[in-house]
C-alpha positions in Angstrom: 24.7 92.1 66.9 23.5 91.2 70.4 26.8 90.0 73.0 24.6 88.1 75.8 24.5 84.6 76.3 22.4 82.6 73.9 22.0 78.4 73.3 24.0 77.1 70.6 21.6 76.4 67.3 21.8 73.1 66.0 23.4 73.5 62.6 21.4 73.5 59.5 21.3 74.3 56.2 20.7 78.1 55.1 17.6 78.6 53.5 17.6 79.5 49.8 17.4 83.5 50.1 15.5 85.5 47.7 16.6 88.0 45.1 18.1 90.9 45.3 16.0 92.5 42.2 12.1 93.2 43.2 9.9 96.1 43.3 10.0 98.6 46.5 8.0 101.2 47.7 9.6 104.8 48.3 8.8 107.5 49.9 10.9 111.3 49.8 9.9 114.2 51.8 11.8 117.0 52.9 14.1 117.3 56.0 12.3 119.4 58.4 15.4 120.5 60.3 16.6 121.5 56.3 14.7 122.5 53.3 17.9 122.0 50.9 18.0 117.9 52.0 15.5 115.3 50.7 15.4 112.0 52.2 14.3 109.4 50.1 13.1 105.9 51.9 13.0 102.4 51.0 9.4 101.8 53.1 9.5 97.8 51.7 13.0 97.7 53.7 12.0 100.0 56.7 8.1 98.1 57.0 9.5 94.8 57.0 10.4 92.0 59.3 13.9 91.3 59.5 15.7 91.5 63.1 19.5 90.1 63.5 19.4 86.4 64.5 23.1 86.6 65.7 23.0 83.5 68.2 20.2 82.1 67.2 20.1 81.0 63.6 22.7 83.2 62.2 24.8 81.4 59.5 27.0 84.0 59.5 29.3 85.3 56.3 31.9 82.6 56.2 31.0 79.0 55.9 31.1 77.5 59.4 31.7 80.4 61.3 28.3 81.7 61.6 27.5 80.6 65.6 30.6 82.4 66.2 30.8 85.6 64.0 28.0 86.5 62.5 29.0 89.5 60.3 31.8 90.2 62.2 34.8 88.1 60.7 36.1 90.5 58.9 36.7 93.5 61.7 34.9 96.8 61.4 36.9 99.5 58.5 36.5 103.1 60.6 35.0 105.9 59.0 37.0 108.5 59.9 39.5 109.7 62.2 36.4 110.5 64.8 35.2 106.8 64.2 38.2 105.3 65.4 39.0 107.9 68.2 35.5 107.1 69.9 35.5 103.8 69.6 39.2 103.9 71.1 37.9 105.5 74.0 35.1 103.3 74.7 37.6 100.5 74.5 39.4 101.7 77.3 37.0 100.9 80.0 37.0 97.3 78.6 38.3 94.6 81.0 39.2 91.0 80.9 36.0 89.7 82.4 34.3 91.7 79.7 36.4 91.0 76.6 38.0 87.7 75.9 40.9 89.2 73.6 42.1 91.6 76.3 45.3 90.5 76.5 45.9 91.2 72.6 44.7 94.8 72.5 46.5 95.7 75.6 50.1 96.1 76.4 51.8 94.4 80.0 50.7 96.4 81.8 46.9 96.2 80.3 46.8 99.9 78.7 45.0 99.3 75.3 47.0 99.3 72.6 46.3 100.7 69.1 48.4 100.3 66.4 49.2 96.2 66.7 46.7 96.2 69.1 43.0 97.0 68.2 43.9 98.1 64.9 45.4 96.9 61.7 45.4 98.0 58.2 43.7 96.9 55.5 45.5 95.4 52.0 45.2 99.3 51.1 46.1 100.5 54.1 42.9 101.8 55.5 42.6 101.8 58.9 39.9 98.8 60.6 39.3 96.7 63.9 42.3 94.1 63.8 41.7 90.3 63.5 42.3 87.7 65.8 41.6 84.3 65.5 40.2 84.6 62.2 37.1 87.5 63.6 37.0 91.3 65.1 39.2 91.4 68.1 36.0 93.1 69.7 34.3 89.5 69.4 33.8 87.3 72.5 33.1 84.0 71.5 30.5 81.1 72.5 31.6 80.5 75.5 33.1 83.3 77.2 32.1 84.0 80.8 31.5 87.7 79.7 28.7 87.3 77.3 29.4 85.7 73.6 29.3 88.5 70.9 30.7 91.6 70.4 32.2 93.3 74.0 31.7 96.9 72.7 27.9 96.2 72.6 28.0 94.4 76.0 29.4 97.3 77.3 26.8 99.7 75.9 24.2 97.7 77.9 25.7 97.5 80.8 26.2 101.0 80.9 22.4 101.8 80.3 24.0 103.6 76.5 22.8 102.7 72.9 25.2 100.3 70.9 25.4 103.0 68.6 27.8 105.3 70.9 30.4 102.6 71.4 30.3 100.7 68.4 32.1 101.5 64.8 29.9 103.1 62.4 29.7 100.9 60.1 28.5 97.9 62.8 25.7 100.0 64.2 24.9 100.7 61.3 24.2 97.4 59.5 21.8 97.0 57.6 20.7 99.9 57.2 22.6 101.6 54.1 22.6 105.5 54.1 24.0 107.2 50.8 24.1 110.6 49.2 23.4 111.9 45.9 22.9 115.7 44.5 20.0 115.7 42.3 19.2 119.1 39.5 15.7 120.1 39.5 14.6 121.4 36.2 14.8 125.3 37.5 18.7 124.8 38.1 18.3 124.5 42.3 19.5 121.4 43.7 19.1 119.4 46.6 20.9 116.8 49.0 19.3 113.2 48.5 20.0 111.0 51.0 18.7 107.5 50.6 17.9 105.4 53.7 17.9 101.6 52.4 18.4 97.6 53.1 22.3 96.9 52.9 21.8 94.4 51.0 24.6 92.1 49.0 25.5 94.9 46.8 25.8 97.3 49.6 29.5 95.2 50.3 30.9 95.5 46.7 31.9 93.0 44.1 32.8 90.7 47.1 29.1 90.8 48.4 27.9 87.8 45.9 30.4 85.5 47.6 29.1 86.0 50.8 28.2 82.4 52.7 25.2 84.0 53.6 23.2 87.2 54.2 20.9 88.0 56.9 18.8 90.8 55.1 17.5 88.3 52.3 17.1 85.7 54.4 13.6 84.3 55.5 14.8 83.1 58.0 15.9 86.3 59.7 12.3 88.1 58.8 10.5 87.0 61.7 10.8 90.2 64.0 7.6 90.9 66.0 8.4 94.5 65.4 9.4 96.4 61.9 12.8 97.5 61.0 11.6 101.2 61.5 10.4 100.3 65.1 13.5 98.2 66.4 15.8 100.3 64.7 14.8 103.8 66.3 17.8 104.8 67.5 19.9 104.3 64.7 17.5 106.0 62.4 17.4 108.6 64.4 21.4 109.0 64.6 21.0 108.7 60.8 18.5 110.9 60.3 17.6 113.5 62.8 15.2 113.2 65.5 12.2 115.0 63.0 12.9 113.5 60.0 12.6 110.2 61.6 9.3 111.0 63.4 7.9 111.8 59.7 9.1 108.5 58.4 8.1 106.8 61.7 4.5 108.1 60.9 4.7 107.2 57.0 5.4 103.5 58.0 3.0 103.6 60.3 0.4 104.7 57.6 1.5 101.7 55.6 1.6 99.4 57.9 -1.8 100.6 59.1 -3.1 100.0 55.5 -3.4 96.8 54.4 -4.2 97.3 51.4 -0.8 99.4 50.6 0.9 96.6 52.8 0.4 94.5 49.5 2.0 97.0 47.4 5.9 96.3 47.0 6.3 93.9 50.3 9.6 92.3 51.3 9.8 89.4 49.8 11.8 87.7 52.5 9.1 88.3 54.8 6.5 85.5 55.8 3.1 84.5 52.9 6.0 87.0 50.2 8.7 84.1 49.8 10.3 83.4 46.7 13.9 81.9 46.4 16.5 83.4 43.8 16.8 81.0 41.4 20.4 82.0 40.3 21.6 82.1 43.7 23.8 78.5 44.5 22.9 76.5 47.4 25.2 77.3 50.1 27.8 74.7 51.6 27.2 72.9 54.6 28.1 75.4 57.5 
């Protein structure tokens, strides 16, 4: 999710989004930088045309909230202990021209503050990004003199850094879903799988369903000029491995050179592939 200034959408209606059940093309080849992991690759996902519309469309996953949060009103749940302990650390150099919930993450005398401060815990007790005023505490909103959107990415860019390195995992991240299973072969070796997808509803739980709406089936947010592989380099390479995302990079490329295999298993949500769910509800006025 971008943080710069962007003009205020005039509030509409979410388009109907299509369904979360359609065919995909995949691809699996080995890791080159290890022969014991196999990545398999959602090509429809990677090949197509979504980009984040955070600012500029977004409806967000709340009803009404959208121009304001995005994905982001429910703070970011950390990883791990490293998750947490980097993003702490990138906090740090935050300031209150930069982020507009300063004051709440930082003690008197403007030291951040963790426990209380940037962080809460979860019903379980899991450790996330605490809320204030109903959104991430990292969120600047429309508005703010320091950029809207979230201050960690802001100060990424201004640094000349990816998002990735100051951002929780699971914000750079989205929505790209990376998950691991071990698969037998039939001469009793195994091997890693991990499966680079589209976080789509399901990738959120039981809870996903309810969502006000969701970017990745959205029409509306498949009009990139560039595909998902292209614009999201850096975090496939963070996910992957610099070589195992040049051989994907060049197996999208193929496809998307091919315009024939282009027809095999596209996006649906892209443009001329449109086709709403019929079983999903209308959305409320945001």
């Amino acid at each position: 999710m971008a943080a710069i200034d962007l003009p205020s959408p005039t509030r509409t209606r979410p388009a109907p989004e299509v369904g979360l059940d359609f065919p995909r093309a995949w691809v699996e080849f080995t890791d080159p930088a290890d022969p014991e992991q196999v990545f398999r690759c959602d090509l429809t996902w990677l090949t197509s045309r979504w980009g984040c519309i955070f600012g500029q469309g977004c409806h967000g996953i709340r009803p009404g909230r959208g121009e304001s949060d995005g994905c982001c009103t429910l703070g970011a749940h950390y990883s791990d202990e490293d998750d947490e302990q980097r993003v702490t650390e990138h906090a740090r150099r935050l300031t209150p021209e930069t982020w507009q919930h300063f004051a709440e993450g930082t003690d008197k005398k403007g030291r951040l503050k963790i426990d209380g401060g940037i962080t809460m815990l979860d019903e379980d007790g899991d450790r996330q990004t605490r809320r204030v005023g109903g959104a991430c505490i990292f969120l600047n909103g429309p508005g703010f003199p320091g950029g809207q959107g979230c201050a960690l990415h802001t100060l990424a860019l201004k640094e000349g850094r990816e998002p990735l390195e100051t951002k929780p995992d699971v914000c750079w991240q989205l929505p790209i879903r990376r998950t691991y299973d071990w698969v037998d072969r039939p001469d009793d070796t195994r091997y890693l799988q991990v499966s680079i997808g589209e976080y789509d509803r399901r990738g959120w739980g039981p809870g996903g369903h309810d969502l006000h709406w969701w970017c990745t089936s959205s029409p509306e947010a498949h009009r990139a000029v560039d595909p998902v592989y292209v614009t999201y380099r850096p975090e496939l390479t963070e996910l992957m491995g610099a070589e195992a995302y040049a051989v994907l990079a060049e197996l999208c490329e193929q496809r998307v050179a091919a315009k024939g295999d282009r027809k095999l298993a596209p996006h649906p949500a892209d443009a001329g592939n449109r086709k709403a769910d019929p079983k999903r509800k209308k959305p409320a006025q945001a």
